[in-house]
C-alpha positions as a printed Julia matrix, in Angstrom:
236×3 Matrix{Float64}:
 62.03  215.35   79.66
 65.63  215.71   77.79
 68.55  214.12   79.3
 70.66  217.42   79.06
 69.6   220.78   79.57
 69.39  223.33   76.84
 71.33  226.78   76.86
 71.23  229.58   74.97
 74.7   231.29   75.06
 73.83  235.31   74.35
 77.14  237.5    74.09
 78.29  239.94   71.16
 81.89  238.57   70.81
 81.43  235.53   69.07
 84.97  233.86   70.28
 83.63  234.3    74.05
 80.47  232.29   72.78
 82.07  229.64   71.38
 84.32  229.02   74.13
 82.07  228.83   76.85
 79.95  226.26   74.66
 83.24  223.59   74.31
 83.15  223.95   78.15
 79.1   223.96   78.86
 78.92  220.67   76.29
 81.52  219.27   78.01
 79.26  218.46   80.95
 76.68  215.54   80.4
 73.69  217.16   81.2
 74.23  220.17   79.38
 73.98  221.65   75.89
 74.32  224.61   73.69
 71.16  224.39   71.06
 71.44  228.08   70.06
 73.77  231.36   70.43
 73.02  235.16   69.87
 75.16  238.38   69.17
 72.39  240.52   71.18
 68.85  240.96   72.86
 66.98  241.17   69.84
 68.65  238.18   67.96
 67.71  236.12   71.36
 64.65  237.4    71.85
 63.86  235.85   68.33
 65.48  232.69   69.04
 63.85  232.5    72.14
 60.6   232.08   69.5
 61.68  229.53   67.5
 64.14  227.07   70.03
 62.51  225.62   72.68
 65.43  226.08   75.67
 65.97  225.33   79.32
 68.37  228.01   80.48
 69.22  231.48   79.11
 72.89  232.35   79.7
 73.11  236.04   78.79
 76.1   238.97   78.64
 74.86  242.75   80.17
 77.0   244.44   78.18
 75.91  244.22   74.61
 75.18  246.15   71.1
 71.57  247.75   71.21
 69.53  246.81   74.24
 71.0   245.94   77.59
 71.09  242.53   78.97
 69.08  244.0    81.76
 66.06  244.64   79.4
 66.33  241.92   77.68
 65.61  240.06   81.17
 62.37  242.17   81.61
 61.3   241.19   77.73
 62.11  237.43   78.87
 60.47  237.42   81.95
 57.61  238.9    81.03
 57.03  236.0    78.3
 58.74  233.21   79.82
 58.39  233.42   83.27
 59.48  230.29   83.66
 62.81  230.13   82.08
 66.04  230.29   84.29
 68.02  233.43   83.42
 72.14  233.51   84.11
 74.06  236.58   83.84
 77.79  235.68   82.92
 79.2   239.35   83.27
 82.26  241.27   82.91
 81.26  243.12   86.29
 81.86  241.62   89.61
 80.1   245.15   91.14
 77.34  243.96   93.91
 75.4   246.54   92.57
 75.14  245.17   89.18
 74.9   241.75   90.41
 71.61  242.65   92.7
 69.96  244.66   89.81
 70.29  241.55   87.81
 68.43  239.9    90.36
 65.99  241.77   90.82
 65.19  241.74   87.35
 65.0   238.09   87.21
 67.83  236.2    87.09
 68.37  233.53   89.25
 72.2   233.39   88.52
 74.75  236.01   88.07
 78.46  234.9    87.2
 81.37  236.97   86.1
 83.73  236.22   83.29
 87.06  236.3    85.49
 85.31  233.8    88.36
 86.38  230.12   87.31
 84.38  227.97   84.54
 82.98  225.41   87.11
 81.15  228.18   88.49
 79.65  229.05   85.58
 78.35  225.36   85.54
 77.25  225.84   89.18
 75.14  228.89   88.33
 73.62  227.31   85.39
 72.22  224.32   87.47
 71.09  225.91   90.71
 69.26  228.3    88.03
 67.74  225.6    85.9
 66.69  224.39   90.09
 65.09  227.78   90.54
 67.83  228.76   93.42
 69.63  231.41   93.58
 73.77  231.59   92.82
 76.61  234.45   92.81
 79.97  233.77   91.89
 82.75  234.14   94.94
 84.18  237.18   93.56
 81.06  239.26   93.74
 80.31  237.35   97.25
 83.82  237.81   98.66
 83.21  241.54   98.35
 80.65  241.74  101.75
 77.79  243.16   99.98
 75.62  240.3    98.79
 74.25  238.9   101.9
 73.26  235.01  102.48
 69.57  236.39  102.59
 70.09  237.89   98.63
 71.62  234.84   97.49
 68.23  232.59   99.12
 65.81  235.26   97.29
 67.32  237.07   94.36
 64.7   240.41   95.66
 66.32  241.87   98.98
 68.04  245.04   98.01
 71.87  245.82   99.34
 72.09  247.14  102.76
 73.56  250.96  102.23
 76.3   251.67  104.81
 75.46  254.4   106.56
 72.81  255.45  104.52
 69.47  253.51  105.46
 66.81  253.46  103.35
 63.57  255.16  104.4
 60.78  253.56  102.59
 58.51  256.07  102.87
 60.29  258.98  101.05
 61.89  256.7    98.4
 65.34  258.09   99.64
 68.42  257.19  101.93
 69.25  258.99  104.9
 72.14  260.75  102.95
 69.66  262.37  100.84
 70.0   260.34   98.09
 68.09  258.13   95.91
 68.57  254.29   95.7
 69.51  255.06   92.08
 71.9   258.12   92.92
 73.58  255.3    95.72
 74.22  253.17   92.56
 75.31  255.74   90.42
 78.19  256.76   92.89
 78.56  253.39   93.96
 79.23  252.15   90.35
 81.58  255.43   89.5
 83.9   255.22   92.49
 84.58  251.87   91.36
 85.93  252.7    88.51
 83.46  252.78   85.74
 82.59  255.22   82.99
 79.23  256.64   82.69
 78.68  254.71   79.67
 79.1   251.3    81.33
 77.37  253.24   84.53
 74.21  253.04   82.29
 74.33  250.15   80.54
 75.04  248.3    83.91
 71.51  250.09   85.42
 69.73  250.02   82.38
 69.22  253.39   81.19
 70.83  256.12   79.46
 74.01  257.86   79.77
 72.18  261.11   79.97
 70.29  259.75   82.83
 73.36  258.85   84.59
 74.88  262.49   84.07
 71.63  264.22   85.3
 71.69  261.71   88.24
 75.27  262.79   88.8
 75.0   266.74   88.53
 71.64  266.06   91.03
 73.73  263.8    93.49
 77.11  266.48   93.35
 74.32  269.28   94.44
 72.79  267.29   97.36
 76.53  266.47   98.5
 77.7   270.05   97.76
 80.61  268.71   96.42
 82.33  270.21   92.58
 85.16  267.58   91.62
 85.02  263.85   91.1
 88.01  263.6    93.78
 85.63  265.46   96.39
 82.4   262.88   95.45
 84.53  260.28   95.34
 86.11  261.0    98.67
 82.72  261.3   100.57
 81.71  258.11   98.7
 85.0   256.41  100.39
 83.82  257.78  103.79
 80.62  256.1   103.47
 81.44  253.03  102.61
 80.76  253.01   98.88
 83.24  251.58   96.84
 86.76  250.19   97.57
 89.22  252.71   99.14
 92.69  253.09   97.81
 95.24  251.97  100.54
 96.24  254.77  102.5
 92.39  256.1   102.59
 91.07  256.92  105.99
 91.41  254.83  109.07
């Protein structure tokens, strides 16, 4: 076996690669043997560099992060995946999970968690960075597994009809979930992994179960039910 570890840094801004490598080669039993701008540059490297650890953005050129963890997984089973995200959204964090990762880190969380991450990972646990944690919706249970799915306040899932209690699906929860925090429907879909058209049929579909018209009335009910983080004032 090799002393250090090998990583493959995967992010589209080339000055965010090359600064996470001085700090990843900085640690003995790590190294940096190959980078990539997106999924289909490290999908190729994948081929050619034999690695231990796959440290990969979401947010990228082309194909999502998120599918470029199904492509992996499906050919490297094997191979420890870590998300190193601009999004500290629990949402995002669990889909990455469930998709395979066994580490999902955010670019604002410290360095040394990075490191962290990358080593439970290459140990086959499971890690999220404090940020994501400290927001109460990544349980102890998710961060053991990487598979249990976020507990919906007031809105339990029923199994059986693929929809929450609310009348929405698990998708339309992270749709609104994801919006009411602040982000666009672009971002909405490349965080889920689908398209942006998706995300504004999913959002014309959710606004007619709710019976609501503006984004302040959605947004409001979301608040109500837990989803999101209210503004101060908001509610009791």
């Amino acid at each position: 076996m090799p002393l250090e570890s090998r990583i493959i840094l995967v992010d589209d801004h080339a000055a965010v690669r090359a600064g996470y490598k001085r700090f990843i080669d900085s640690e003995s039993d790590l190294i940096v043997v190959g980078e990539a701008g997106n999924a289909d540059q490290a999908f190729a490297l994948l081929k050619t560099q034999a690695c231990d650890a796959l440290v990969l953005d979401i947010s990228m050129p082309g194909q999502s992060g998120l599918e470029l963890i199904k492509r992996v997984r499906m050919k490297w089973p094997k191979l420890a995946l870590v998300v190193l995200s601009m999004h500290d959204s629990p949402v995002v964090a669990t889909k990455a999970l469930e998709q395979g990762a066994r580490a999902y880190v955010t670019k604002s969380s410290e360095p040394e968690e990075l490191i962290q991450g990358i080593r439970m990972a290459l140990g086959e646990q499971t890690f999220v960075s404090s940020d994501v944690q400290s927001q109460g919706l990544i349980t102890g249970s998710l961060q053991q597994q990487g598979q249990e799915n976020l507990q919906l306040p007031a809105c339990e899932t029923q199994d059986s009809a693929a929809t929450t209690a609310c009348g929405l699906t698990p998708r339309e929860v992270d749709v609104v979930r994801l919006l009411v925090e602040g982000h666009t429907i672009e971002q909405v879909a490349v965080s889920l992994g689908i398209s942006g058209k998706t995300v504004s049929n999913n959002l014309s579909q959710i606004r007619q179960k709710l019976g609501v018209q503006t984004d302040f009335e959605l947004a409001f009910w979301a608040w109500s039910q837990g989803f999101g983080r209210k503004p101060p004032g908001f509610g009791a």
